[in-house]
N, C-alpha and C positions, 0 to 999 in steps of 0.2 A: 596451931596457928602457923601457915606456911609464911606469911609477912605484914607489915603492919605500914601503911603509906598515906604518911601524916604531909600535902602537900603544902607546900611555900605560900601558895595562894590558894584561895577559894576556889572551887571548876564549878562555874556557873551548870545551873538544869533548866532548860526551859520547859518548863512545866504544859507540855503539848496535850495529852491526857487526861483524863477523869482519874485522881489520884486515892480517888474513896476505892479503888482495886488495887490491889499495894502490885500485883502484876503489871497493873499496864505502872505505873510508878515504878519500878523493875524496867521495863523498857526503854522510858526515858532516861534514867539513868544511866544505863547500860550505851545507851545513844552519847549521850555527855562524854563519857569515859570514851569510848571507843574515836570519837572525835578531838577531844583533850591529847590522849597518850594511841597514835595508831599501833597497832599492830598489838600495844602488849592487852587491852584485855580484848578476851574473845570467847563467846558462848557456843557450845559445853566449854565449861572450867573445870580446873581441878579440885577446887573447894570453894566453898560457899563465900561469900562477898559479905560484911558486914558495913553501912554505910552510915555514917553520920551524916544529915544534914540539918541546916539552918533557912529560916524565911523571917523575916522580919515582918509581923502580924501584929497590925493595932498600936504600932508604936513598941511593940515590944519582943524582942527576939524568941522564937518557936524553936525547939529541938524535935528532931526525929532520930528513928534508928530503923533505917530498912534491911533485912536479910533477905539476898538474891541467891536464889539455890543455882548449887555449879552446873548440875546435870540439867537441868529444865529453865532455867532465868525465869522461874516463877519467883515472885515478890512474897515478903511478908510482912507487916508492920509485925516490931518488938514493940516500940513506942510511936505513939504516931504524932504529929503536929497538934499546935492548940487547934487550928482549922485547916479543913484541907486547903490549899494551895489552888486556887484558881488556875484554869486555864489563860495561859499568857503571860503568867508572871513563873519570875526565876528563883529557884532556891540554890543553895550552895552546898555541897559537896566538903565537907571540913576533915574527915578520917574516914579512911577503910582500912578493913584490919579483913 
């Protein structure tokens, strides 16, 4: 594990994307981040991205856990959402490790 950045606040994701492809999910993400913090992350990486996020579905808080590969920013779900995340609405960004 080269670092582990547990942010102060939430970083919004606008959920642009069809997120049933944990790739194009990887993208938007990846867009968040690079808009959040400029210059520090940038694809290829050194190692793989591990992403917690949250959306609040149904009245009741949803976790996920995306892995964005360093060399390709292909996406993968570990765990995915109780549903996927509509286009237009925003999830949150709470750990990458």
């Amino acid at each position: 594990m080269g670092f582990v950045l547990q942010p102060t606040h939430l970083i919004p994701v606008l959920v642009v994307q069809d997120w049933t492809d944990a790739s194009l999910a990887a993208e938007d993400v990846i867009s968040a981040l690079e808009t959040s913090f400029p210059g520090l992350f940038q694809f290829p990486a050194i190692a793989d991205l591990v992403i917690t996020g949250v959306q609040v579905q149904n009245g009741a808080t949803a976790v996920a856990r995306l892995t964005i590969s360093a060399t390709t920013a292909a996406g993968t779900w570990t765990n995915s959402f109780g549903a996927v995340p509509a286009v237009g609405t925003v999830a949150y960004i709470v750990d990458i490790y």
